[in-house]
ZAMAR-421320 format. One record per residue: x, y, z of N, C-alpha, C in turn; residue in three letters; residue number from 1. Coordinates in Angstrom, 3 decimals. Last residue first. Layout:
<atoms>
<<X,Y,Z>,<X,Y,Z>,<X,Y,Z>,"ALA",NUM>
...
</atoms>
This chain:
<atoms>
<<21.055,-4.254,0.108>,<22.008,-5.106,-0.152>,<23.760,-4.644,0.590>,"UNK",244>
<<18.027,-3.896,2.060>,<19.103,-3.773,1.882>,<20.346,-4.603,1.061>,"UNK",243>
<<15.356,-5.380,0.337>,<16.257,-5.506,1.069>,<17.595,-4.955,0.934>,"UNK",242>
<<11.591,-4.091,-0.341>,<13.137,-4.591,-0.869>,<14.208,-4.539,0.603>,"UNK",241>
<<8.616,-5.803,-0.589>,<9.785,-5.199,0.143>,<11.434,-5.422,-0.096>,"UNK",240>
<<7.270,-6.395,-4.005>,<7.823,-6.785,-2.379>,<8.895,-5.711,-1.740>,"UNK",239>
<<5.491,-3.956,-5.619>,<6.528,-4.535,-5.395>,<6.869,-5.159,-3.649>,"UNK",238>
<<3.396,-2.462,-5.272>,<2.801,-3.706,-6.145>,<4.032,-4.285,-6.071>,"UNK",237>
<<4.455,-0.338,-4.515>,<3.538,-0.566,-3.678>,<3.424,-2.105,-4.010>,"UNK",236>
<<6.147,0.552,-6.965>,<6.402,0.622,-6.258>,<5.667,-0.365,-4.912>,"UNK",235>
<<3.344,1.819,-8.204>,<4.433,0.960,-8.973>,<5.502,-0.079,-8.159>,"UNK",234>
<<2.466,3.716,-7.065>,<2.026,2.705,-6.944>,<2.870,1.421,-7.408>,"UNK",233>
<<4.587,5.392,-7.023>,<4.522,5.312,-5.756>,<3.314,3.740,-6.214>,"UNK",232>
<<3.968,5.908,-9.954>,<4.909,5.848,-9.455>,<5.637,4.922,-7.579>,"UNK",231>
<<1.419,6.964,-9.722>,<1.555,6.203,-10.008>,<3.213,4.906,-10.059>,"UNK",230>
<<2.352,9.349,-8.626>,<0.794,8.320,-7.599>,<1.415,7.196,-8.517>,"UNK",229>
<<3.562,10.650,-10.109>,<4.065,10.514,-9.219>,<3.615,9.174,-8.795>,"UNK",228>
<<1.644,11.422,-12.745>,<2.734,10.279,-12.430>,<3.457,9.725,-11.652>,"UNK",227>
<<-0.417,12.661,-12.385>,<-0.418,11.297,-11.422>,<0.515,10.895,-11.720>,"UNK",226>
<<0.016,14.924,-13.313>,<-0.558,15.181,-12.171>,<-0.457,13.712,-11.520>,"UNK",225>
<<0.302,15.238,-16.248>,<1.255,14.712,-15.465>,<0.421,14.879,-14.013>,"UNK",224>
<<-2.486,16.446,-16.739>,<-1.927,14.767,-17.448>,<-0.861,14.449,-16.629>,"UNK",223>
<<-2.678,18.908,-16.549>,<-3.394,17.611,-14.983>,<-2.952,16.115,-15.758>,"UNK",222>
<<-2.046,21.456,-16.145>,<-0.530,20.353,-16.344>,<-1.640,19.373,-16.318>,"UNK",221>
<<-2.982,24.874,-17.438>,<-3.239,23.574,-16.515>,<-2.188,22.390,-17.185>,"UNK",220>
<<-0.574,27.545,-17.967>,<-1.682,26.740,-18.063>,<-1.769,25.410,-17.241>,"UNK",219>
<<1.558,30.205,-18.689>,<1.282,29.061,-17.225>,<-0.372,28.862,-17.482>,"UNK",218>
<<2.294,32.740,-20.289>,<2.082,31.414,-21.021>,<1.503,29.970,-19.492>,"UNK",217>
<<2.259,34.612,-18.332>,<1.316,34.430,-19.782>,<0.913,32.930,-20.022>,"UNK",216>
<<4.730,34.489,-17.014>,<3.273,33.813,-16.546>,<1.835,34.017,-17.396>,"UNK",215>
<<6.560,34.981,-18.702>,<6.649,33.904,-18.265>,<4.946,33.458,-17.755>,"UNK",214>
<<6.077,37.852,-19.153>,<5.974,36.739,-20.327>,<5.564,35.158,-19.899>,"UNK",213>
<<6.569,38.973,-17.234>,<4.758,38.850,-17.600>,<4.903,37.977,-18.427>,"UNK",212>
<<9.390,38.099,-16.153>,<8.169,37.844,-15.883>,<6.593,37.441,-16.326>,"UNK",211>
<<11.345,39.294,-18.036>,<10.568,38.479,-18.637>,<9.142,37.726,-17.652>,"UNK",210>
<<12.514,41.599,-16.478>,<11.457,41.887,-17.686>,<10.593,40.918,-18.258>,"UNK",209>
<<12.997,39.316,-14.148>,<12.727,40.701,-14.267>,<12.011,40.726,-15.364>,"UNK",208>
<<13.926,36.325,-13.542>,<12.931,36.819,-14.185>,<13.012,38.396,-14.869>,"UNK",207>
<<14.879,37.036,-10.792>,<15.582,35.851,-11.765>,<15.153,36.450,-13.128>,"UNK",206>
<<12.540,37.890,-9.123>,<13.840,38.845,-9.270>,<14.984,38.287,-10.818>,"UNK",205>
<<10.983,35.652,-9.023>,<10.667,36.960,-10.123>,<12.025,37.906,-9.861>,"UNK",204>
<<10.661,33.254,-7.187>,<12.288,33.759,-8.063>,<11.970,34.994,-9.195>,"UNK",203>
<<8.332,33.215,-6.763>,<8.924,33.621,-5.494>,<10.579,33.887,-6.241>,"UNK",202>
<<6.597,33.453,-9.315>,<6.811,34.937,-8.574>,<7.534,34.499,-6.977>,"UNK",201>
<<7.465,30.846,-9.891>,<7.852,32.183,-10.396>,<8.178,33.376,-9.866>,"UNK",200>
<<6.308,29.800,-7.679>,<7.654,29.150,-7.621>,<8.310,30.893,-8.643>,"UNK",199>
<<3.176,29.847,-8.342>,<3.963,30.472,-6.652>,<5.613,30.511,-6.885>,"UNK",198>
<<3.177,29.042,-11.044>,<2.806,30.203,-10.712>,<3.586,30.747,-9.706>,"UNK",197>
<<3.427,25.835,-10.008>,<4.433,27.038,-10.566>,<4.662,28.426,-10.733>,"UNK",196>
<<1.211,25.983,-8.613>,<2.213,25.638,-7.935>,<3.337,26.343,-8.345>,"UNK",195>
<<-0.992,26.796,-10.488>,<-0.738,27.055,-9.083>,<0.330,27.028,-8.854>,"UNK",194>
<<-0.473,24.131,-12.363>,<0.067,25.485,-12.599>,<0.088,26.763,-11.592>,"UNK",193>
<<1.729,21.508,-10.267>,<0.044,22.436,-10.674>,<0.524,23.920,-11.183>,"UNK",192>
<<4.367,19.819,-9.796>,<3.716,21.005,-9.996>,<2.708,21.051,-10.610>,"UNK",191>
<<5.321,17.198,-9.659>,<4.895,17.477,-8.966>,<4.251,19.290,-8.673>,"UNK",190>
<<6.440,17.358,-12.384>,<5.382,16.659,-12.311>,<4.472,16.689,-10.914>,"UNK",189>
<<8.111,19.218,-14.710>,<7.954,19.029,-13.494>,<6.817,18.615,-12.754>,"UNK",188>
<<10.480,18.148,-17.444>,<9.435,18.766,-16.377>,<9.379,18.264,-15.563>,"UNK",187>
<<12.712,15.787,-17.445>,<12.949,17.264,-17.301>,<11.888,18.671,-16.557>,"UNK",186>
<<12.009,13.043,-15.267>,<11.919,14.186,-15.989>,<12.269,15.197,-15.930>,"UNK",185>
<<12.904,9.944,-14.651>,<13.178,11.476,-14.455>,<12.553,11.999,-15.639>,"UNK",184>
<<13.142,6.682,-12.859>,<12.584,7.141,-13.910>,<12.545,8.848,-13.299>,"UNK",183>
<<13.215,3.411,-12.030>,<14.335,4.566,-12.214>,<13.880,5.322,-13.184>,"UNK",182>
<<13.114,0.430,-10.992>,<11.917,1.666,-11.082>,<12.541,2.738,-10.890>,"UNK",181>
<<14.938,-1.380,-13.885>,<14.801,-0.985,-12.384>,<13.840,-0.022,-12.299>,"UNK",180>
<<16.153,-1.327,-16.410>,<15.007,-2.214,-15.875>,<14.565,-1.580,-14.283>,"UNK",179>
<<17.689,2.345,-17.525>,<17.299,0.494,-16.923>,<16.020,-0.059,-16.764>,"UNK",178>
<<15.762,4.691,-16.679>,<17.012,4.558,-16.486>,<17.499,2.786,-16.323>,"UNK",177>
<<13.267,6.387,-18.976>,<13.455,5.430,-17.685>,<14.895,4.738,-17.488>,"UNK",176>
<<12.806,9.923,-18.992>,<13.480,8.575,-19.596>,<13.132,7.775,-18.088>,"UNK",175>
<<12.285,13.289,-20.375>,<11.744,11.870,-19.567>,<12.339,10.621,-20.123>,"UNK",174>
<<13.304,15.023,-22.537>,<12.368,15.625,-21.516>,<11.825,14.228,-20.449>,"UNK",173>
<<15.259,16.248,-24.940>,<14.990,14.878,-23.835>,<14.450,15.550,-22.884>,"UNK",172>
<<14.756,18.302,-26.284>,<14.461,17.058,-26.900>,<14.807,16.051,-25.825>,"UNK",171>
<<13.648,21.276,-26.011>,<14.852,20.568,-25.022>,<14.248,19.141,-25.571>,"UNK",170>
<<12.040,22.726,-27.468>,<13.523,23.456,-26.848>,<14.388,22.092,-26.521>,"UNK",169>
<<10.214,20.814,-27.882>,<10.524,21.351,-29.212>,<12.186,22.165,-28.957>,"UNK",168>
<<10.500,17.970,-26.078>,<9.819,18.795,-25.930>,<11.037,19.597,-27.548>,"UNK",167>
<<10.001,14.432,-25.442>,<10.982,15.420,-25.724>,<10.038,16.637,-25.998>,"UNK",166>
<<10.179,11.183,-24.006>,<9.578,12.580,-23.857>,<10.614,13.237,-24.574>,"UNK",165>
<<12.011,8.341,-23.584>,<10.013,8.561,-23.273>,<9.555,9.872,-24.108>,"UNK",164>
<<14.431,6.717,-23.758>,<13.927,7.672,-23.884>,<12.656,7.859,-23.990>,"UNK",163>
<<15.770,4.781,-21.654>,<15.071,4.718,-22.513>,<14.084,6.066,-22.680>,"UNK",162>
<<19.488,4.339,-21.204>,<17.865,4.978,-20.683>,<17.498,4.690,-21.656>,"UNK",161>
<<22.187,3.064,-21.204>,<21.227,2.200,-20.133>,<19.615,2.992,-20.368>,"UNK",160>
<<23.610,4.807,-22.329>,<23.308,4.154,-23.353>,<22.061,3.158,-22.262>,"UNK",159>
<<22.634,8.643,-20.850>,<23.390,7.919,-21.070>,<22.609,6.244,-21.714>,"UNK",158>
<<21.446,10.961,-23.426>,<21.208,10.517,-22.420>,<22.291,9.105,-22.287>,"UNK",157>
<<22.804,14.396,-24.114>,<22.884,13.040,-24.383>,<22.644,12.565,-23.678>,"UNK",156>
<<21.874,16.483,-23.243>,<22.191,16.770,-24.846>,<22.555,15.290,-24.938>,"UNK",155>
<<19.837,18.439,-21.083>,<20.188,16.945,-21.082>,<20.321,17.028,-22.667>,"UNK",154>
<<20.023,21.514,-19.938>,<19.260,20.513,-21.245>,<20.258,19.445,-20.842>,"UNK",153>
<<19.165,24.584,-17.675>,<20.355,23.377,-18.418>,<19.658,22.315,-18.805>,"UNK",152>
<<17.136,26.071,-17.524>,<18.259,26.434,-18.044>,<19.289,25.079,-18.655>,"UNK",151>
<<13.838,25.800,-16.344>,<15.391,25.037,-16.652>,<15.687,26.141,-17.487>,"UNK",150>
<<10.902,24.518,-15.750>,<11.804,25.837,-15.242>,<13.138,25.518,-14.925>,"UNK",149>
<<7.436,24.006,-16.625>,<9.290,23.804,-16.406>,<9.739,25.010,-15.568>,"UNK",148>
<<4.718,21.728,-16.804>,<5.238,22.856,-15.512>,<6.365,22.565,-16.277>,"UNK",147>
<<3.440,20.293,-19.660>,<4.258,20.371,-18.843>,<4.482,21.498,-18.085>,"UNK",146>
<<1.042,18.968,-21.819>,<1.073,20.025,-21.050>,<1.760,20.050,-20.151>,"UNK",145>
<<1.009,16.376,-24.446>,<0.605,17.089,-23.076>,<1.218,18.411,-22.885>,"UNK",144>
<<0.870,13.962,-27.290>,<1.439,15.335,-26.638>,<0.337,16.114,-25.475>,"UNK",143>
<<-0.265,12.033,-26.533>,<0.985,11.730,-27.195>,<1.403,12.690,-27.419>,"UNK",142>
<<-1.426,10.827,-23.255>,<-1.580,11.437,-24.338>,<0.060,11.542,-25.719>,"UNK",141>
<<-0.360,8.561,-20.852>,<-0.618,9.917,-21.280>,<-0.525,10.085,-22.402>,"UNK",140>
<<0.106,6.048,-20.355>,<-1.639,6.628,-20.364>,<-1.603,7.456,-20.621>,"UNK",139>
<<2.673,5.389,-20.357>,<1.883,4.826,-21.045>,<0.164,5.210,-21.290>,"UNK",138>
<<4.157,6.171,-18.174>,<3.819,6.929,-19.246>,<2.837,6.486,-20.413>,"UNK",137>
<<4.853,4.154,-16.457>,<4.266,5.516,-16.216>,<3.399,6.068,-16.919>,"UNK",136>
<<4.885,2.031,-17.888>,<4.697,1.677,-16.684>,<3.987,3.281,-16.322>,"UNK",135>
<<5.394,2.188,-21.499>,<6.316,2.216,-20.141>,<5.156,2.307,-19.018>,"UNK",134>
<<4.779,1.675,-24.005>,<4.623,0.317,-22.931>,<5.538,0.767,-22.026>,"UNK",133>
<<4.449,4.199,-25.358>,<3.412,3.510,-25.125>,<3.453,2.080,-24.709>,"UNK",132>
<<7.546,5.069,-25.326>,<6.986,5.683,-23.914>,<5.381,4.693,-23.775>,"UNK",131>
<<8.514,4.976,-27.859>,<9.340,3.791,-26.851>,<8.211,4.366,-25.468>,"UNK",130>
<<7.828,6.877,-29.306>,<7.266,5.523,-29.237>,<7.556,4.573,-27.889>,"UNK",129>
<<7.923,10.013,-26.946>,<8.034,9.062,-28.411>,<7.369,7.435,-28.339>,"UNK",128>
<<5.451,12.929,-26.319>,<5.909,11.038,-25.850>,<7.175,10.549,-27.331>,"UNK",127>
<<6.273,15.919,-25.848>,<5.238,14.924,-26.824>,<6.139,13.412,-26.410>,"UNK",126>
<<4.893,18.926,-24.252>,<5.829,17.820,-24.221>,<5.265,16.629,-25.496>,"UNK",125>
<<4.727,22.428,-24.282>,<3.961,21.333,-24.656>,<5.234,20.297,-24.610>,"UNK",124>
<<4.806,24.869,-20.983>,<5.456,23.783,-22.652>,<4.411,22.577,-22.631>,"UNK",123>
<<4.615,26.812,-18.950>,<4.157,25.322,-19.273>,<4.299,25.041,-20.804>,"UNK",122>
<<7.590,28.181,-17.479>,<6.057,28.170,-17.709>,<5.855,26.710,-18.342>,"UNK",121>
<<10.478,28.519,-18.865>,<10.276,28.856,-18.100>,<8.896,28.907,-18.256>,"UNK",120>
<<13.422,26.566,-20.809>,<11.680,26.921,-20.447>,<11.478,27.220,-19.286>,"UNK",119>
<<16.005,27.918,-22.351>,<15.044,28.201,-21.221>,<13.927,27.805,-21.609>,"UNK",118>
<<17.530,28.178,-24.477>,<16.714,27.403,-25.007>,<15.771,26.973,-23.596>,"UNK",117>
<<19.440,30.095,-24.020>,<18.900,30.461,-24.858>,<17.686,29.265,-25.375>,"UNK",116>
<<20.849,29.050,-21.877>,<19.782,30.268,-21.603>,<18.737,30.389,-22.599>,"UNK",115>
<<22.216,25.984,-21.478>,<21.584,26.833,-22.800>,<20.480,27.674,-22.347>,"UNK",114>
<<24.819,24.347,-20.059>,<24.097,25.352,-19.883>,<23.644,25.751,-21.051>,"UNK",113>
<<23.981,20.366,-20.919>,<24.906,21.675,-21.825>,<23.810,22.671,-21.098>,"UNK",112>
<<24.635,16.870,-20.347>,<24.124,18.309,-19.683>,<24.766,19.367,-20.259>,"UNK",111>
<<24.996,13.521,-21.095>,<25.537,14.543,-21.310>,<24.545,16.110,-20.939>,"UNK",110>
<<25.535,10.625,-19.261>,<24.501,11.185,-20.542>,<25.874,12.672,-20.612>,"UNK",109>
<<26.536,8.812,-17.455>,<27.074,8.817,-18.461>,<26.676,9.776,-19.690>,"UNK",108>
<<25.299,9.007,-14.882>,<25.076,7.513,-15.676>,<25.728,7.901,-16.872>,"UNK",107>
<<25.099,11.593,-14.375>,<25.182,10.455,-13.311>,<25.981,8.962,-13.918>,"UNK",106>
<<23.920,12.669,-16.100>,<25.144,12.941,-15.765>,<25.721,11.921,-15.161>,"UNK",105>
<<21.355,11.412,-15.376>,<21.555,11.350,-16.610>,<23.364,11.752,-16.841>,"UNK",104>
<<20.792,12.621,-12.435>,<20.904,10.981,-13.503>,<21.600,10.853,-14.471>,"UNK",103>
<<20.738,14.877,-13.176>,<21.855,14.361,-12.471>,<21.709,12.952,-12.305>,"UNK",102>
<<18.489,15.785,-14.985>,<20.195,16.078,-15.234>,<20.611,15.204,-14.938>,"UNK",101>
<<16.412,14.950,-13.102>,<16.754,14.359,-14.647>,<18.267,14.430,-14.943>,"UNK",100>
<<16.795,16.692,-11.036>,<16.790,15.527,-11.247>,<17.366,14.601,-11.963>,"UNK",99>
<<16.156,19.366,-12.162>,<17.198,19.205,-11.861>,<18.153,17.405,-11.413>,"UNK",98>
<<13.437,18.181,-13.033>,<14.201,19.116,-13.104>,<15.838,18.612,-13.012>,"UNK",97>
<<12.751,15.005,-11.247>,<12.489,15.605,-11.670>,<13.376,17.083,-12.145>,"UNK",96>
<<13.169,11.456,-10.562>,<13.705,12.985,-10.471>,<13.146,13.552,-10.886>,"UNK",95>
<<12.880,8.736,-8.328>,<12.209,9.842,-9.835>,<12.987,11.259,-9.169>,"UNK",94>
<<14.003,5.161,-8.034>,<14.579,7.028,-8.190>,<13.170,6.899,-8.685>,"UNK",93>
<<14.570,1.917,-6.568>,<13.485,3.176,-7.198>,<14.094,4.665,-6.757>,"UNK",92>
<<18.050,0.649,-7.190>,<17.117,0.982,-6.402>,<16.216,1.776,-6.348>,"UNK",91>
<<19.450,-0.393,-8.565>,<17.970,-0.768,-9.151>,<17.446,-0.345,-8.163>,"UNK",90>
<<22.604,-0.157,-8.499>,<22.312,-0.913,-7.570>,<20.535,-1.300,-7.943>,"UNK",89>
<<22.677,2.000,-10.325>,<22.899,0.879,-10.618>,<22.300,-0.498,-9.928>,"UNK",88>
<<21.284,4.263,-8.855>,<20.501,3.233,-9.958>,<21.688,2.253,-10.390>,"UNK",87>
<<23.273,4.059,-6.642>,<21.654,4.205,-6.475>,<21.201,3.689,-7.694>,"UNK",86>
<<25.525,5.327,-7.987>,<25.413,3.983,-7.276>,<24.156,3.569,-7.380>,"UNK",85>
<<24.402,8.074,-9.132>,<25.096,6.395,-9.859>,<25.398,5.393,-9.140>,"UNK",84>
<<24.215,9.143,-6.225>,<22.907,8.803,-7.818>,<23.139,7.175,-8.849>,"UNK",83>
<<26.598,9.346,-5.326>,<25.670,8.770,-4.905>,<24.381,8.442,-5.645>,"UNK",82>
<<27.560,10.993,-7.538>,<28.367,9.412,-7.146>,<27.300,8.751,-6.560>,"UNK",81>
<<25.977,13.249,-7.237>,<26.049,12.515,-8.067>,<26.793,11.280,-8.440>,"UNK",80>
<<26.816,14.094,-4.710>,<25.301,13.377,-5.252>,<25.308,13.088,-6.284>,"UNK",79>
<<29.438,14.563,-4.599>,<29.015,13.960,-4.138>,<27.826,13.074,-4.297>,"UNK",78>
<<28.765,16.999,-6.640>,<29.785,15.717,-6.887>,<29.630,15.076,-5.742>,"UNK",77>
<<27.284,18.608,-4.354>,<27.160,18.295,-6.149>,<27.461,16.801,-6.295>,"UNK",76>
<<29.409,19.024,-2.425>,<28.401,18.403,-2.471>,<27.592,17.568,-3.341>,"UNK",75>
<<32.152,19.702,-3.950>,<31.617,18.839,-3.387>,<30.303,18.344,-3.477>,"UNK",74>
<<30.943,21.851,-7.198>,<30.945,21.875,-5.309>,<31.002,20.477,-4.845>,"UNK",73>
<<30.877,22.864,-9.922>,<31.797,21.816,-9.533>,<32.391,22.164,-7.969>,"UNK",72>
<<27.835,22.778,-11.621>,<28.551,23.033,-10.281>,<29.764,22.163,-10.184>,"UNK",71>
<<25.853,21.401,-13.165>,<27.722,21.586,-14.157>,<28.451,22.512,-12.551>,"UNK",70>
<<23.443,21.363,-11.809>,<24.556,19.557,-11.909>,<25.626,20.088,-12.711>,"UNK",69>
<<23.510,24.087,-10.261>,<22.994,23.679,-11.195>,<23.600,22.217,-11.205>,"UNK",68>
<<21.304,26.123,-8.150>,<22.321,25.621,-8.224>,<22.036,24.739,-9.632>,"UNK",67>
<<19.205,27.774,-6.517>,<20.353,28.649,-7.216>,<21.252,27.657,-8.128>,"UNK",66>
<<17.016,25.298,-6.855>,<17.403,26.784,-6.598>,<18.272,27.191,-7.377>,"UNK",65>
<<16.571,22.738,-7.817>,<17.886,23.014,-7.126>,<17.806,24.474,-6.740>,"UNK",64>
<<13.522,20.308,-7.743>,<14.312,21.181,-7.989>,<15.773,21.244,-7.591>,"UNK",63>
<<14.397,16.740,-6.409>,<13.496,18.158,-7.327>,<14.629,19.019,-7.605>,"UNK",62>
<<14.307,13.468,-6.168>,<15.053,14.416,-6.284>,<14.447,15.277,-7.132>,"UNK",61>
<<13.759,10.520,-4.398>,<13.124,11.538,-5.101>,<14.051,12.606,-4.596>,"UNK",60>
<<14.380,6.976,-3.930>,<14.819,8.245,-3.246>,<14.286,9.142,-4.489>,"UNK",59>
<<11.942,4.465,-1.776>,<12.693,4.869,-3.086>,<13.210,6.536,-2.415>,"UNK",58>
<<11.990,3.304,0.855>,<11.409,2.712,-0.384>,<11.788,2.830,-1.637>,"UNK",57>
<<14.763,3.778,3.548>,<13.481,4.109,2.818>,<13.113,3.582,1.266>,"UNK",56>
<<16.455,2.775,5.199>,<15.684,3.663,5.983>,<14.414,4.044,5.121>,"UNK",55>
<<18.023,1.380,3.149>,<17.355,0.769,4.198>,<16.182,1.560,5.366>,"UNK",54>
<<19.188,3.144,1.980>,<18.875,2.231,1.190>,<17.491,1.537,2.597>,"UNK",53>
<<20.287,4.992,3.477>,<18.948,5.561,2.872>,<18.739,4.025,2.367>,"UNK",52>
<<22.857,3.787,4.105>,<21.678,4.024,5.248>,<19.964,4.335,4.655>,"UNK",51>
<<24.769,4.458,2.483>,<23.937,3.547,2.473>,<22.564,3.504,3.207>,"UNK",50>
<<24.116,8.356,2.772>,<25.199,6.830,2.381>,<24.240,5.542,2.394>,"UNK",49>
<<25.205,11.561,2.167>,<24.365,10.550,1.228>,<25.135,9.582,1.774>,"UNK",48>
<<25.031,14.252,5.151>,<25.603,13.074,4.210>,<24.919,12.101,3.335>,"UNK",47>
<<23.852,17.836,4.456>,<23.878,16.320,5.086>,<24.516,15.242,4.137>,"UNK",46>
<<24.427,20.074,3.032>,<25.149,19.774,4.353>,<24.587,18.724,4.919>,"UNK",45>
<<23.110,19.845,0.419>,<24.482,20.743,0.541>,<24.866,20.543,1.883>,"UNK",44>
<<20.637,18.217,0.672>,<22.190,17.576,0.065>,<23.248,18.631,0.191>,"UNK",43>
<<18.723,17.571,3.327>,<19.347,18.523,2.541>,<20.893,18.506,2.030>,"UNK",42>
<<16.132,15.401,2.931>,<17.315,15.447,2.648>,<18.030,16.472,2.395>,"UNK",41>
<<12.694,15.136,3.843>,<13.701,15.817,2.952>,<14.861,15.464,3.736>,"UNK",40>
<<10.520,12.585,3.867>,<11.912,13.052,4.564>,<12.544,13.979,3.782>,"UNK",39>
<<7.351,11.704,3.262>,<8.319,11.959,2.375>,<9.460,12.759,3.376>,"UNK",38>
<<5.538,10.768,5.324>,<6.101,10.015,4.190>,<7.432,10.215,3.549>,"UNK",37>
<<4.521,12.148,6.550>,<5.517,12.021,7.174>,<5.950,10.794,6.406>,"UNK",36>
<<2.105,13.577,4.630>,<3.315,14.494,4.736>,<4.519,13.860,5.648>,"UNK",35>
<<0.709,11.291,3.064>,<0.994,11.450,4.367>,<2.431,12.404,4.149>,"UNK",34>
<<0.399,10.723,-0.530>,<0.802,10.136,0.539>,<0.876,10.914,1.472>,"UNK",33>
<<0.367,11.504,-3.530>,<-0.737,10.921,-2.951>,<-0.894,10.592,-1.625>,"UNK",32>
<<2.151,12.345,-4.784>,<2.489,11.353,-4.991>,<1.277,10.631,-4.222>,"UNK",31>
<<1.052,15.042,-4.924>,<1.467,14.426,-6.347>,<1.319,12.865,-5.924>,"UNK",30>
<<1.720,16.060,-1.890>,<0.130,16.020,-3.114>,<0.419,15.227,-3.896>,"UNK",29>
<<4.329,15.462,-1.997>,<3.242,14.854,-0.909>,<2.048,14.947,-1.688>,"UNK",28>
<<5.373,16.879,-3.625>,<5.949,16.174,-4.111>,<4.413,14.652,-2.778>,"UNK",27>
<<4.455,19.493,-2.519>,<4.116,19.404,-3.493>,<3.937,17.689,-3.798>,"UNK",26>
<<5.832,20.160,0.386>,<4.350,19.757,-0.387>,<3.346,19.051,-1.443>,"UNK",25>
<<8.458,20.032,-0.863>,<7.932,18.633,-0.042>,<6.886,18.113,-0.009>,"UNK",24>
<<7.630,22.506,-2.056>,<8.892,21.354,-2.562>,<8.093,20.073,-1.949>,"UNK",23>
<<7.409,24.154,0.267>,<7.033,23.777,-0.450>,<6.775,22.675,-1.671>,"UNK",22>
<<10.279,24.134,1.599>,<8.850,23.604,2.173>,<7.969,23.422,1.033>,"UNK",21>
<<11.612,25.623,-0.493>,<12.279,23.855,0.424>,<10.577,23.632,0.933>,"UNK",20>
<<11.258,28.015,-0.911>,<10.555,26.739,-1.417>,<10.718,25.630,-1.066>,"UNK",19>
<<12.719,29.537,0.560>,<11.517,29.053,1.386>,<10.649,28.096,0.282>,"UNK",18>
<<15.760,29.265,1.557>,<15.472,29.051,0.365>,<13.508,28.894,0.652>,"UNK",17>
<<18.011,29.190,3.288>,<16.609,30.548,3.337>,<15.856,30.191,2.256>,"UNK",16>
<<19.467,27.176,2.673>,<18.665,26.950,3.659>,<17.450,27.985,3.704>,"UNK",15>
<<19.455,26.534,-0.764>,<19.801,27.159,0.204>,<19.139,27.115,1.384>,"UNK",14>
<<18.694,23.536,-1.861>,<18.553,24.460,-2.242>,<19.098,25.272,-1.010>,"UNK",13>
<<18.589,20.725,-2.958>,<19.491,21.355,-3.360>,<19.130,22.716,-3.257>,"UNK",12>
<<17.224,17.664,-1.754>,<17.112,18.900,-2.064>,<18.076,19.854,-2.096>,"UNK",11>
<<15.615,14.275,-2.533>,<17.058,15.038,-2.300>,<16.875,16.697,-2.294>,"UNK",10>
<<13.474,12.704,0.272>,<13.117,13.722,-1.033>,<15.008,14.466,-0.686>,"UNK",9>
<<12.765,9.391,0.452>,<13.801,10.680,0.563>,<14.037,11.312,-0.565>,"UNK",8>
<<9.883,7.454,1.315>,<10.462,8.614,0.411>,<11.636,9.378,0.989>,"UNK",7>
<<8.081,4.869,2.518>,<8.824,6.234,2.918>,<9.704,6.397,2.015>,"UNK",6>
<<4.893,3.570,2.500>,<6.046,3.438,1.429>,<6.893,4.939,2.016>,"UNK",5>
<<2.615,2.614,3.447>,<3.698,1.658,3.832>,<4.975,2.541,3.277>,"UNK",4>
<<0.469,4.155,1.661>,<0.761,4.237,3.160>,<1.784,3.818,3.830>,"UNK",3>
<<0.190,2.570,-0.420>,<0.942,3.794,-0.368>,<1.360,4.058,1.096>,"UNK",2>
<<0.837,-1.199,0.000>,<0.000,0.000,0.000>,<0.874,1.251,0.000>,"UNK",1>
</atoms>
């Protein structure tokens, strides 16, 4: 059952950062579950080690704030050793945003800063083939309605993913990482256009002139709205896993 299932949410964001709470919210609506479900993790000053394997079901990684996966901070590099262990080992990920990257970095893909190919607001996403027998993705439409808010593009995914999603700016937008329940997106699935809306105008300084633009374009997401749930169900329908 969902109820059974504890979450470590990774988070990359400054401690004043006041979306950290939010963040958690979100990722608690989406996925359908008890706010003492999901544990944040704060990856710039707590340690990643085995321990999560055993303390919890699967690990979830959002946004980053200020920060990006081409950082070259400890910490960073830290989580991302710890990422690539984590799916090798098959142990359930979803990322999201900043997520996606650091899988995908993680495992061999490739990440290029491109300002110039920013989504900021809700983009249209479109499935490819390989996405109508994936586990998640398989019920959604063959083009939808995505929350973003990136700067940096995934330009090669590494040779283990299976590509799901691409969008017209950023052509890898969702993959599943292996056989294992290892799966990221570039959008953002635990956001309502609500949600993003709040996330804009709390970084509108980021923004300046392009603001009105940005929240012009913020429409309803509700196709991704369960991938999480479903995710977490996916998950549920699996025996208890064992530390290795």
């Amino acid at each position: 059952m969902r109820t059974d299932l504890r979450f470590c949410l990774l988070q990359i964001r400054n401690p004043a950062d006041m979306v950290r709470g939010h963040e958690v919210e979100c990722f608690v609506d989406r996925l359908a579950v008890e706010t003492e479900q999901v544990h944040a993790l704060d990856v710039l000053n707590d340690h990643l080690d085995a321990s999560i394997y055993e303390r919890f079901d699967a690990v979830l990684i959002g946004g980053s704030g200020e920060y990006s996966v081409l950082d070259d901070v400890a910490p960073i590099r830290a989580m991302l050793d710890f990422l690539g262990e984590t799916a090798t080992r098959g142990f359930p990920v979803f990322g999201s945003c900043f997520g996606f990257q650091a899988l995908s970095l993680a495992l061999g893909g490739e990440v290029v800063h491109d300002a110039g190919r920013a989504e900021v607001g809700t983009y249209e996403v479109q499935l490819t083939p390989a996405a109508s027998s994936d586990e998640l993705f398989g019920h959604l439409s063959n083009r939808f309605a995505a929350q973003q808010g990136h700067k940096d593009h995934v330009t090669r995914l590494p040779t283990c993913a299976r590509h799901l999603a691409g969008s017209e700016r950023s052509p890898f937008q969702a993959a599943r990482f292996g056989d294992a329940p290892v799966w990221a997106t570039q959008f953002h699935p635990e956001l309502t256009e609500a949600d993003n809306r709040k996330r804009v105008l709390h970084y509108r300084d980021r923004y300046a002139s392009e603001l009105d633009a940005v929240l012009d374009i913020l429409r309803p997401s509700v196709e991704t709205h369960d991938l999480l749930a479903r995710f977490a169900d996916v998950l549920a329908a699996q025996p208890r896993r064992v530390a290795m």
